[in-house]
DRENDRENLUM-741009 format. One record per residue (C-alpha): residue in three letters; x, y, z. Coordinates in pm, whole numbers, padded with zeros to 5 digits, always signed. Example, Ala and Ser with C-alpha at 12.3 -4.5 7.8 and 13.67 -1.06 7.14 Angstrom:
% residues 2
Ala+01230-00450+00780Ser+01367-00106+00714
//
This chain:
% residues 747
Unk+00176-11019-05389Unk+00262-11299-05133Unk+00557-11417-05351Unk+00680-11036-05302Unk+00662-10992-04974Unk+00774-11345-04878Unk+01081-11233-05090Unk+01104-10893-04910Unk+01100-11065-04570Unk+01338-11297-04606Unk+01578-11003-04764Unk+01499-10813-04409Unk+01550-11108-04230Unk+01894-11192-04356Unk+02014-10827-04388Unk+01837-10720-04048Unk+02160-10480-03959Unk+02094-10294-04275Unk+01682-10271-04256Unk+01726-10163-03898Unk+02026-09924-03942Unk+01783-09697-04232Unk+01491-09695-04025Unk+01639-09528-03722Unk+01803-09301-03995Unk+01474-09220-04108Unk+01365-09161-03769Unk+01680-08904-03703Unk+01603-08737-04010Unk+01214-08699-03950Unk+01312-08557-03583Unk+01596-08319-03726Unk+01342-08197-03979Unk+01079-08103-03719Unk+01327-07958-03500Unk+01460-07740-03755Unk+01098-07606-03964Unk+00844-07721-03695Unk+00573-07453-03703Unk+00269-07383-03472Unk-00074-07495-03517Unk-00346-07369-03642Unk-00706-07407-03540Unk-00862-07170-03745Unk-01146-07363-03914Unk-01229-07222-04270Unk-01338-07287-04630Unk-01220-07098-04907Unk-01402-06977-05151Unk-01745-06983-04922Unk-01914-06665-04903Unk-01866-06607-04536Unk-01528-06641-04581Unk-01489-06454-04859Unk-01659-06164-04718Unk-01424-06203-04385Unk-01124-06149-04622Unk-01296-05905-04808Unk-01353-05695-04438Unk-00999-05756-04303Unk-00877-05580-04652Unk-01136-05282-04581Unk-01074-05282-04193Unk-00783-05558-04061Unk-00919-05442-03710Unk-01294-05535-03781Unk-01179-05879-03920Unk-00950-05953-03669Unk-00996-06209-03350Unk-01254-06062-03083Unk-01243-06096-02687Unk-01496-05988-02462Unk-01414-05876-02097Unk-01757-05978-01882Unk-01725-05755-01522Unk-01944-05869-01271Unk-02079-05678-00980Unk-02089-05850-00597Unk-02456-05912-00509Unk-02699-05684-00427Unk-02462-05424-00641Unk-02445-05261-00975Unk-02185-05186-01234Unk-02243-04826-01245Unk-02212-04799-00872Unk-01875-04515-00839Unk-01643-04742-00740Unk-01688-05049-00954Unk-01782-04832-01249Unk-01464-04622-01210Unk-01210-04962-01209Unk-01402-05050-01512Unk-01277-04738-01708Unk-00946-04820-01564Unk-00924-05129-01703Unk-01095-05032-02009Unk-00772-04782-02091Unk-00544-05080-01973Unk-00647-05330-02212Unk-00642-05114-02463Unk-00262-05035-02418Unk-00219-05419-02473Unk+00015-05583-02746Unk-00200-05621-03065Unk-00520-05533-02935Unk-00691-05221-03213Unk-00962-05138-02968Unk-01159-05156-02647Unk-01559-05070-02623Unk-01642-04889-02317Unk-01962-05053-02164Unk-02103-04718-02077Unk-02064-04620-02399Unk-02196-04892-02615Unk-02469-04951-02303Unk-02319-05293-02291Unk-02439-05329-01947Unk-02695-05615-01824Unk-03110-05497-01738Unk-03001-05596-01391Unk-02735-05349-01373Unk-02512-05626-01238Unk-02289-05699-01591Unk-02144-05531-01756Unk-01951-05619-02119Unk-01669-05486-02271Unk-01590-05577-02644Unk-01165-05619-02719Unk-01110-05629-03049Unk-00720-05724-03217Unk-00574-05589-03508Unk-00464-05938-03572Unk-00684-06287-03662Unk-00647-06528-03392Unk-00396-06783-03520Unk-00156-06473-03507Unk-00217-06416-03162Unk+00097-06405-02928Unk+00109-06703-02716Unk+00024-06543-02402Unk-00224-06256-02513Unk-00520-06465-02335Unk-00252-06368-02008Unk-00189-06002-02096Unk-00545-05945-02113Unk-00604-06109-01776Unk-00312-05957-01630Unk-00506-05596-01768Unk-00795-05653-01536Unk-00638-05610-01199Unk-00804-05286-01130Unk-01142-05425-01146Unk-01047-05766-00943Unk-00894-05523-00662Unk-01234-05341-00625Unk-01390-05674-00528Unk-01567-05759-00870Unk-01571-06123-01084Unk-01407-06082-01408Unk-01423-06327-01711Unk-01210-06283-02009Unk-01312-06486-02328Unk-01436-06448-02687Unk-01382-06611-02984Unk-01002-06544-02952Unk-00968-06824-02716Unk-01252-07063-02839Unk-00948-07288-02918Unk-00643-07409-02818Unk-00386-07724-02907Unk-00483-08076-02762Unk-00231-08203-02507Unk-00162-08550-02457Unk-00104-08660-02080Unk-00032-08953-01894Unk-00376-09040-01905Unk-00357-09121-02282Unk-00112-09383-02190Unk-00340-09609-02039Unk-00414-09741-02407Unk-00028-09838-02454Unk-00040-10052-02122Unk-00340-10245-02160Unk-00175-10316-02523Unk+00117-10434-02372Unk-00092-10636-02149Unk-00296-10768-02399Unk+00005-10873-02632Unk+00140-11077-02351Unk-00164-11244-02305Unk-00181-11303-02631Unk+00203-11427-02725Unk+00265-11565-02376Unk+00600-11394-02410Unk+00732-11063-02295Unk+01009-11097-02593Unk+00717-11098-02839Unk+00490-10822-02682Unk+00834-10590-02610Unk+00929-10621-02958Unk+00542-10602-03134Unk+00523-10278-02933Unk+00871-10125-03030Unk+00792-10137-03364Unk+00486-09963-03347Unk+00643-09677-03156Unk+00880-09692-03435Unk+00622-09625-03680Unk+00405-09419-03517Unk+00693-09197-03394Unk+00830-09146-03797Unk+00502-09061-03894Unk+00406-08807-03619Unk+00673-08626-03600Unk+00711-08621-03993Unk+00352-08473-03988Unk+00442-08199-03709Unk+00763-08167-03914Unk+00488-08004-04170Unk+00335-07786-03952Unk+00606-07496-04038Unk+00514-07495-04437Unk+00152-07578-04409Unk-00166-07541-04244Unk-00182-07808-03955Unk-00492-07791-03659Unk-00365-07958-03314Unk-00650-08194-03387Unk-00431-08363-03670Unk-00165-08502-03486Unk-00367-08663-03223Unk-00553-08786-03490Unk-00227-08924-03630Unk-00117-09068-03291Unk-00455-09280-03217Unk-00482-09424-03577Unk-00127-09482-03630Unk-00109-09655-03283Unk-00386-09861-03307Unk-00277-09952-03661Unk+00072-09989-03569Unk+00010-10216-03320Unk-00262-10455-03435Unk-00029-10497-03815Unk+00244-10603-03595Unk+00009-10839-03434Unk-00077-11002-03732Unk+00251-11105-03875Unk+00411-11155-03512Unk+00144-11366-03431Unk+00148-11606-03776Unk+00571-11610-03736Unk+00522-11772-03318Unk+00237-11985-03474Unk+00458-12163-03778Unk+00735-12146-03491Unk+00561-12360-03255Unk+00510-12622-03602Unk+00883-12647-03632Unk+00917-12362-03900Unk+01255-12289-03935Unk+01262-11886-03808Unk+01387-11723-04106Unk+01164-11930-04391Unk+00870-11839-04120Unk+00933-11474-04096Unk+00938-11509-04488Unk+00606-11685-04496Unk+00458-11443-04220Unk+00523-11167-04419Unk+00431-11314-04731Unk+00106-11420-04569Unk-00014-11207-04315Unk+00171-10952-04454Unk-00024-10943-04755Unk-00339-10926-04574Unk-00182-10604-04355Unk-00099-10454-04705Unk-00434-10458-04826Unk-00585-10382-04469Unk-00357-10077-04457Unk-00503-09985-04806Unk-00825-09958-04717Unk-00721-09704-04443Unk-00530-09507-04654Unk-00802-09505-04900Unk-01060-09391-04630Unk-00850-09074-04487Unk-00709-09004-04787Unk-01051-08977-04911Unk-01130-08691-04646Unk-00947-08459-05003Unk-01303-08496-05190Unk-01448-08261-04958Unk-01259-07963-05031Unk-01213-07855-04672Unk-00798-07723-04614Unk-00758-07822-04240Unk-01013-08177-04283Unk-00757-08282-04595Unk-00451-08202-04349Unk-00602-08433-04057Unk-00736-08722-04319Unk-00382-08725-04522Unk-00153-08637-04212Unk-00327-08983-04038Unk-00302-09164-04385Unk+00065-09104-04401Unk+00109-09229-04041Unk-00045-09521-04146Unk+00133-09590-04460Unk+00446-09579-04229Unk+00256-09861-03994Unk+00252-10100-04256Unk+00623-10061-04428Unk+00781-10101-04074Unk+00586-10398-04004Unk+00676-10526-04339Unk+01066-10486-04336Unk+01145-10336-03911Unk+00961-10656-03816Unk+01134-10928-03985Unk+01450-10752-03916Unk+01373-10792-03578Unk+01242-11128-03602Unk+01633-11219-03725Unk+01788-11054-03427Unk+01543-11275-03215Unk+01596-11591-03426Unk+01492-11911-03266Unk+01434-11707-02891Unk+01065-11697-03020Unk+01007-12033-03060Unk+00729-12168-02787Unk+00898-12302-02495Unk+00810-12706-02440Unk+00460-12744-02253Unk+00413-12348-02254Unk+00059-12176-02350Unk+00167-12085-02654Unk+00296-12437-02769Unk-00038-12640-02613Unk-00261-12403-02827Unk-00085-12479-03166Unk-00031-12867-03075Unk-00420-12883-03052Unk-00485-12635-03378Unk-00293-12903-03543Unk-00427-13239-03381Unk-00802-13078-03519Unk-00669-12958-03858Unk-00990-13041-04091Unk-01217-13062-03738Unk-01343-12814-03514Unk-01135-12737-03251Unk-01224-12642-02881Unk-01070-12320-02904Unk-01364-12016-02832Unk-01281-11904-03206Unk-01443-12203-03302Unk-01638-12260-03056Unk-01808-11903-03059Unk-01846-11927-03475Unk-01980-12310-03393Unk-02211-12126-03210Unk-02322-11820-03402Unk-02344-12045-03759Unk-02575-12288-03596Unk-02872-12077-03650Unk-02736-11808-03901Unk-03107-11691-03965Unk-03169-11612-03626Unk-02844-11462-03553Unk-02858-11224-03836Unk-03216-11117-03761Unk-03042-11043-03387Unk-02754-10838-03514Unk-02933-10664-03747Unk-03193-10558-03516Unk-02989-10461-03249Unk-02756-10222-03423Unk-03043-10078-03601Unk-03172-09976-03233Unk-02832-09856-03118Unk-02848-09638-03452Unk-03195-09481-03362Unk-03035-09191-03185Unk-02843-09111-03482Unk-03114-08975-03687Unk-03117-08607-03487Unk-02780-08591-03514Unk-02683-08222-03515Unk-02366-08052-03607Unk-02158-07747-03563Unk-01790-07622-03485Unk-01713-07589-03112Unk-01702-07245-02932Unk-01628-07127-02588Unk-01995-07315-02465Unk-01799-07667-02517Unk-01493-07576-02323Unk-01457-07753-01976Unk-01667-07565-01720Unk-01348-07460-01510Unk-01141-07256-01821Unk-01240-06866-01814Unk-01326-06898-02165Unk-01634-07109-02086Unk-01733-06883-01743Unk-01697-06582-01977Unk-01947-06740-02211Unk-02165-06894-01988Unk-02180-06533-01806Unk-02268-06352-02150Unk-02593-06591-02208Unk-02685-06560-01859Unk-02641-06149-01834Unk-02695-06073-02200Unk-02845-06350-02393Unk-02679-06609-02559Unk-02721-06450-02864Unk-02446-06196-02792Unk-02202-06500-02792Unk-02257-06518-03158Unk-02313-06239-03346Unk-02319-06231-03724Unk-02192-05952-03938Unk-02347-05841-04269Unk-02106-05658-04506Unk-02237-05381-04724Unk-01971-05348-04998Unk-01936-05108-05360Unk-02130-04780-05138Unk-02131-04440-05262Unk-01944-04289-05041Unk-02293-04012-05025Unk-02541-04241-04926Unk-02299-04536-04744Unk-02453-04411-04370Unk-02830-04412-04516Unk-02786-04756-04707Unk-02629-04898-04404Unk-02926-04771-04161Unk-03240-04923-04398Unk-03029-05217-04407Unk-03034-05228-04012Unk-03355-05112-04016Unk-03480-05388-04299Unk-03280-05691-04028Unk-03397-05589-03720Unk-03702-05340-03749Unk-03730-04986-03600Unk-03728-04906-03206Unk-04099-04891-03028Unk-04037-04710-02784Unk-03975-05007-02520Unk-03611-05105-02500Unk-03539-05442-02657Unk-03838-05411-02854Unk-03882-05336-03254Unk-04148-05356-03531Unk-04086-05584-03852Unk-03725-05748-03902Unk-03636-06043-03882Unk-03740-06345-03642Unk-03439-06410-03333Unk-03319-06078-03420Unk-03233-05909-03120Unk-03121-05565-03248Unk-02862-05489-03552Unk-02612-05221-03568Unk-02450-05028-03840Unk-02137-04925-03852Unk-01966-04717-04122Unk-01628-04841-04238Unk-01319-04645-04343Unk-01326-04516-04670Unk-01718-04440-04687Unk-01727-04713-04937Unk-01790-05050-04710Unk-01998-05065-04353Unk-02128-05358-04198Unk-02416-05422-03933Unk-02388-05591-03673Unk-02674-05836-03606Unk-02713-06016-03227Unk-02968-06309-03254Unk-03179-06448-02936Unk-03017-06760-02942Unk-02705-06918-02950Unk-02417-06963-03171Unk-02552-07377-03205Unk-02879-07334-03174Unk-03046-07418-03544Unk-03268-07068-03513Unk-02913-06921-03565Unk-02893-07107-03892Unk-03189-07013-04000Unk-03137-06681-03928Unk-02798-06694-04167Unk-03029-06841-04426Unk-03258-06571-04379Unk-03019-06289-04343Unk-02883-06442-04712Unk-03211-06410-04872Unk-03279-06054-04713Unk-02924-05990-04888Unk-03076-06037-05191Unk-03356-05780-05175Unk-03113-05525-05052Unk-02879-05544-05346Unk-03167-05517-05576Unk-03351-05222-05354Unk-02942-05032-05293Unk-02697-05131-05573Unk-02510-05266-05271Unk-02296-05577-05273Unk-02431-05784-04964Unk-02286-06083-04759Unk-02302-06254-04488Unk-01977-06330-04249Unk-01833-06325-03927Unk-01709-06650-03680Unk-02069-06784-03652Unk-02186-06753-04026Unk-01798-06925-04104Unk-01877-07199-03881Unk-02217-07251-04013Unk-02119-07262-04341Unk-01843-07534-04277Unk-02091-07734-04098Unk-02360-07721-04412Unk-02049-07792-04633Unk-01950-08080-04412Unk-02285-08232-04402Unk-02363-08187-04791Unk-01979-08396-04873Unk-02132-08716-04617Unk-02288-08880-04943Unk-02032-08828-05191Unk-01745-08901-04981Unk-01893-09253-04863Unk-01978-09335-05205Unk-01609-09254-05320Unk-01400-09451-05076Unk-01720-09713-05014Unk-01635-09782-05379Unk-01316-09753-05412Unk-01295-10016-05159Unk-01570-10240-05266Unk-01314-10286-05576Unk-00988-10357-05345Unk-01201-10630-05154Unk-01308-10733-05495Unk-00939-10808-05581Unk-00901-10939-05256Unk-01129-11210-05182Unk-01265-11278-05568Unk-01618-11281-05466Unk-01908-11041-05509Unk-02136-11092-05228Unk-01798-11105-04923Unk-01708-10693-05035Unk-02104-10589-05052Unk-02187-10763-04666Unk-01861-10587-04566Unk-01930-10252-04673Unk-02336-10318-04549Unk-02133-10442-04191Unk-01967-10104-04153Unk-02262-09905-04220Unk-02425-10093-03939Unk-02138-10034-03737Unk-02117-09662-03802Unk-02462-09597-03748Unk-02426-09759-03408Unk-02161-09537-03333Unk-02321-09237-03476Unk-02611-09338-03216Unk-02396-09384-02926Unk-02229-09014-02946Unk-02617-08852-03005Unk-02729-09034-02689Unk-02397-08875-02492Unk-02286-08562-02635Unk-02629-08453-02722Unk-02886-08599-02537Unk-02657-08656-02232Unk-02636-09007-02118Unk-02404-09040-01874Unk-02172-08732-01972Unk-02061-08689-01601Unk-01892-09052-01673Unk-01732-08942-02018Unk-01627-08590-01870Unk-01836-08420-02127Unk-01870-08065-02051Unk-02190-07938-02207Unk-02425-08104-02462Unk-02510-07976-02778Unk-02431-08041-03116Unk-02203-08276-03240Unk-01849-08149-03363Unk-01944-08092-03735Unk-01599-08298-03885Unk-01645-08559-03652Unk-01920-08797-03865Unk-01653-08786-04199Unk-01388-08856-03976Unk-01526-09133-03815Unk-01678-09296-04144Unk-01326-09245-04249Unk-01077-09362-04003Unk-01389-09672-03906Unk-01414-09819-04241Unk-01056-09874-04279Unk-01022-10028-03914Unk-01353-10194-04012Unk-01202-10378-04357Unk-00884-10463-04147Unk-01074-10697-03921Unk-01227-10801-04280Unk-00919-10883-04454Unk-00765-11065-04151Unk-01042-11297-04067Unk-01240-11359-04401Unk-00887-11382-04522Unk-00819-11680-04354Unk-01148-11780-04386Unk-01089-11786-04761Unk-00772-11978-04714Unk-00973-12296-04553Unk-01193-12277-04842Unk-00928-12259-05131Unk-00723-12507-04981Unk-01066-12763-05003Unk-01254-12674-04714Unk-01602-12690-04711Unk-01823-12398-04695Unk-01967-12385-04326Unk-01623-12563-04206Unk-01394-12304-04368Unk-01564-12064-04140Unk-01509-12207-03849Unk-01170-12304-03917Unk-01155-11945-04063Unk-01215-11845-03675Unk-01009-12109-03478Unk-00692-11971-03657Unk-00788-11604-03651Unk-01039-11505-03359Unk-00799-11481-03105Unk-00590-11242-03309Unk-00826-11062-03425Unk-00981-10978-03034Unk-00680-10902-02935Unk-00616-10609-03184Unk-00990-10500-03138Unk-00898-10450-02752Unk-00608-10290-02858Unk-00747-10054-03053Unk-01053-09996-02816Unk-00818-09934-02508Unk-00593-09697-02795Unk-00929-09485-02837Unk-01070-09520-02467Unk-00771-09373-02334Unk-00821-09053-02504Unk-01196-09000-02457Unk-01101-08872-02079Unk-00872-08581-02316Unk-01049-08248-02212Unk-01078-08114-02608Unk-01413-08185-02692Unk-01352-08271-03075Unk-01111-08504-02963Unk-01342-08647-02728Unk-01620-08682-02957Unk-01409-08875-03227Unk-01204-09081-03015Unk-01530-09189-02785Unk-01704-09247-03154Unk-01409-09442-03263Unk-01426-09654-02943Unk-01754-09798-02976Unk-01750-09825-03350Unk-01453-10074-03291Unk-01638-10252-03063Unk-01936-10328-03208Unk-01743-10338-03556Unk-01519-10641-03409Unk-01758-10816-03192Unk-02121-10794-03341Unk-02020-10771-03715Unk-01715-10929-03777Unk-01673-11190-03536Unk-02063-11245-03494Unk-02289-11126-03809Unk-01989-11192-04072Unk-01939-11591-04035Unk-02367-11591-03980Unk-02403-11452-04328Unk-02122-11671-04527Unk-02282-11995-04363Unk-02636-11862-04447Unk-02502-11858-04801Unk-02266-12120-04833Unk-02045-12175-05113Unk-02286-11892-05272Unk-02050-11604-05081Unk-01717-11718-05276Unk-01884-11691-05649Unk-01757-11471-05917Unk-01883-11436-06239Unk-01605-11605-06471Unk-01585-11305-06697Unk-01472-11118-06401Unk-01248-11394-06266Unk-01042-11347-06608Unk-01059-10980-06558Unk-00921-10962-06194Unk-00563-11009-06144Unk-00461-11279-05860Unk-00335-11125-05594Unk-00314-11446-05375Unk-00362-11288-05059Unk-00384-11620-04917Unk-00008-11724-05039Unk-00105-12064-05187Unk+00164-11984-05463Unk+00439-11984-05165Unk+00467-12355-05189Unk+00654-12334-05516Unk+00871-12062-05418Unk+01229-12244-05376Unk+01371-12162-05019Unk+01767-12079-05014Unk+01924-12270-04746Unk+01876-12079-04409Unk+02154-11916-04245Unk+02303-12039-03946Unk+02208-11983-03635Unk+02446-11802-03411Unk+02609-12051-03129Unk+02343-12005-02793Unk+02021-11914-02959Unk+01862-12197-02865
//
């Protein structure tokens, strides 16, 4: 592998015009491409084949308009008034008949009719419902229906329009999300000492992460893409992007500073560090691509979409970099006396001794008393992790919407005028009727779900528990109805998942008492059901990339304890993060700071994602510093020695692209989409204590608690495994042509 890429470098190094000429191609082809099929996106969570689902498809077949996307018009009277007072009651009905004259909207329910109106007599609700679903919604319908409510507005009243039409929207990226790039660019001059090095490690990540982006938005006109994908995309790929480039960049100024020549160095940095990116980048690609296993459309679109932005990350560091590293030449060479120059002069005065670098220093430290330090990490992360165990999840609605859209006053209005309950109702579909007794089996079954009127309003004998009332409702055709059923709580709320389950079993009992064909559908069953499917593919999908990585670590370092105390590492890691967004997003700790809008639960992607997209960042700070780790010890170091030399070479690098990434991921957790949010703030810690506690802290513990014990491999094995030698030990036979000449006024 090293000999390859040492070989590849040197070919971009020498031939830099070429390598650099077909990468801005592909970059002008990618753009052309989106401008010319670029699609929309589509936030329409679903999973095919579910039953839900396949009774929503079933009902838009029987009746497009009782499938389609709902909206819900909330008119609110001025205090110490009421909604059937003449005047407010009569701009009502006007804008009743106006919204129903709107583009693509099948019907409006009158509030008087339907007695939609609040016990207080100060609400009012009006149900919109569109012929259409509500990724085929015109851009500005949420407008048109605003613009429809003048009438009632004019007479002095508050109206809210919302509904599960406008639950969603695409994530836009502002200037805020840019604070990640400069404190990268900050950090990478820090780290290089040189605004030549930091300029050019940044370009090419741009370069990368702009190819894959807009190759994945490109997509977005041929398949299913959610907004959530491509800023998914652009925080992975940057982070990725950046911290690859960081590696190699960083080796290539360090074997400058020796008196490498520059073109055998960007050879050997490629071949080196480059192999260790390789593998790194595998294990990324491995994770998100593993997001497929679950079976979920829009979650395989987000995991691949961020894999092949990723993929892109590591073939422009491996051939854009040293391209660029020719046009540089020798003007990356440490300047005399500079940072930079002093830092290598004393790596190699202590070569074989530890130097007083806080790498070593800091691993000095933490391997003095690896017991004790183990027993610390452990503990501690097990703590942070305690929150993690109620972990709740569901798909977000109009309640997790920033408090200042109408979308989240309309729904905030409906729980407080009509119960929350009428945010969320669920819709059972009675299917295969004789067309005779279709309005009698559709009444028992209302009857059956939410029991028969007593007399009192809002009150009924048997059904079932957090039913509020259920409504039938004969189809076209006389062959399909459905009833409507409104629980007492809210869409979230796990008595609404019970009640699904309940409403399922009930199902049963009326297909054997009515021939019927029963299911249960609508928005909230749909998002239940992705949630239970979501939670049930946690276990396989860690055990399938876990292990599919535990072997590409195997490969990598030859040893059988490092991949095990890696993968053990990251679950650490991820339950600390897992913790950390329980104790904000649901419990509330310190939400005002994180701009959280509402708690409740967690977004019900956002654990897979996060397992995903963390393991691979996880096994890059892995690679990078056991790597080098295993170097010392292959080259003769001894166990306990290797680590901390291990550390002096690498530690510095390796915080460097852990603040990267953290400021990559901080920057977007002030983004006002909540799923974003979630993930990116998850993401943020999980880096943290991934880097600092684990890696840098538990991991060089561990291998001196073990000694020589954590590079063993059965031989059987060892003859089994190919030899990848990430390390590049086989580079010293590789015969170096003679370097070309360096142009007059490089140096």
């Amino acid at each position: 592998m090293s000999t390859l890429l040492y070989r590849l470098g040197r070919a971009a190094y020498r031939r830099r015009v070429l390598f650099s000429a077909a990468w801005v191609v592909v970059l002008g082809a990618v753009i052309a491409l989106f401008l010319t099929i670029g699609g929309e996106f589509d936030d329409e969570f679903t999973i095919p084949g579910s039953e839900s689902q396949a009774a929503l498809d079933q009902l838009g077949q029987a009746s497009p308009g009782a499938a389609g996307a709902g909206a819900q018009l909330v008119f609110i009277a001025p205090e110490g008034a009421t909604v059937v007072d003449p005047q407010y009651a009569a701009a009502i009905g006007e804008v009743v008949a106006t919204a129903g004259a709107v583009d693509q909207v099948a019907a409006v329910q009158d509030p008087f009719t339907s007695q939609a109106v609040s016990p207080d007599g100060r609400a009012a609700l009006a149900s919109v419902q569109y012929g259409v679903s509500a990724d085929q919604l015109s851009g500005d319908a949420l407008e048109q229906l605003q613009q429809a409510t003048g009438a009632a507005t004019a007479a002095g009243m508050e109206v809210e329009v919302g509904g599960n039409a406008f639950n969603t929207g695409a994530v836009t990226v502002g200037p805020t999300e840019l604070v990640g790039v400069v404190v990268a660019v900050l950090v990478l001059v820090v780290t290089f000492g040189s605004l030549l090095a930091a300029g050019m490690n940044l370009l090419t990540a741009l370069v990368g992460v702009g190819i894959g982006l807009t190759g994945l938005l490109a997509t977005s006109g041929v398949i299913t893409l959610s907004s959530t994908a491509p800023t998914l995309a652009l925080m992975v790929g940057l982070a990725v992007g950046i911290d690859y480039t960081l590696f190699i960049l960083s080796r290539h100024r360090s074997q400058l500073a020796a008196g490498m020549a520059p073109e055998e160095s960007a050879a050997r940095a490629t071949g080196t560090a480059g192999s260790a990116v390789v593998f790194a980048g595998l294990t990324v690609i491995i994770a998100l691509a593993g997001l497929s296993v679950v079976g979920i459309p829009f979650l395989t679109v987000m995991g691949l979409g961020a894999a092949g932005t990723v993929l892109v990350a590591v073939l422009v560091a491996l051939t854009l970099l040293p391209a660029l590293l020719g046009f540089a030449g020798a003007r990356l060479v440490p300047g005399p006396g500079s940072r930079a120059a002093r830092r290598e002069q004393a790596l190699a005065e202590h070569a074989g001794a530890p130097a007083r670098t806080g790498g070593a220093r800091w691993a000095a430290l933490v391997t003095r008393r690896p017991a004790l330090t183990v027993a610390v990490c452990v503990v501690g992360l097990l703590v942070m992790a305690i929150p993690a165990l109620q972990l709740r999840l569901s798909l977000p609605d109009a309640g997790t919407a920033p408090a200042d859209t109408t979308e989240r006053q309309a729904y905030d209005a409906v729980s407080r005028y009509f119960g929350p309950g009428v945010n969320g109702p669920i819709l059972v579909l009675l299917s295969e009727l004789d067309p005779a007794t279709a309005e009698q089996t559709a009444n028992e079954a209302a009857v059956t779900i939410g029991g028969t009127p007593t007399g009192t309003p809002g009150q009924f004998d048997g059904g079932l528990d957090d039913v509020v009332y259920a409504a039938p409702q004969l189809l076209p055709g006389g062959t399909d109805a459905i009833v409507q059923v409104v629980p007492e709580s809210g869409p979230q709320d796990e008595a609404t998942t019970d009640l699904v389950t309940a409403l399922r079993d009930t199902g049963a009992e009326l297909e054997a008492r009515t021939g019927a064909q029963v299911a249960v559908t609508g928005q909230t069953a749909v998002a239940i059901d992705v949630s239970t499917r979501l939670a049930q593919a946690l276990l396989p999908f860690t055990l399938v990339v876990v292990g599919l990585a535990l072997v590409l670590l195997l490969l990598v370092f030859r040893s059988v304890l490092v991949p095990v105390k890696a993968a053990l590492g990251f679950l650490l890691s991820v339950g600390a993060s897992f913790g950390a967004v329980v104790a904000v997003f649901q419990w509330g700790w310190l939400m005002d700071v994180f701009g959280v809008p509402a708690t409740g639960p967690v977004i019900s992607f956002m654990p897979i994602l996060l397992m995903a997209v963390l393991f691979g960042l996880a096994m890059d700070y892995e690679v990078f510093l056991v790597s080098r780790m295993r170097e010392e010890f292959v080259h003769g170091g001894a166990p306990r020695e290797s680590v901390v030399a291990g550390m002096r070479h690498a530690a510095r690098v390796v915080v460097a692209a852990a603040l990267i990434m953290f400021a990559v991921f901080a920057s977007f957790v002030h983004i006002d989409d909540v799923t974003v949010k979630a993930i990116a703030f998850g993401l943020a810690v999980g880096v943290l204590v991934d880097a600092f506690v684990v890696r840098m802290t538990l991991v060089p513990a561990v291998l001196a608690l073990v000694g020589r014990s954590a590079w063993w491999l059965p031989r059987w094995l060892d003859r089994l495994l190919p030899d990848l030698d990430v390390e590049g030990a086989r580079l010293d036979a590789v015969r170096a042509p003679e370097p070309e000449p360096e142009p007059a006024g490089r140096r």
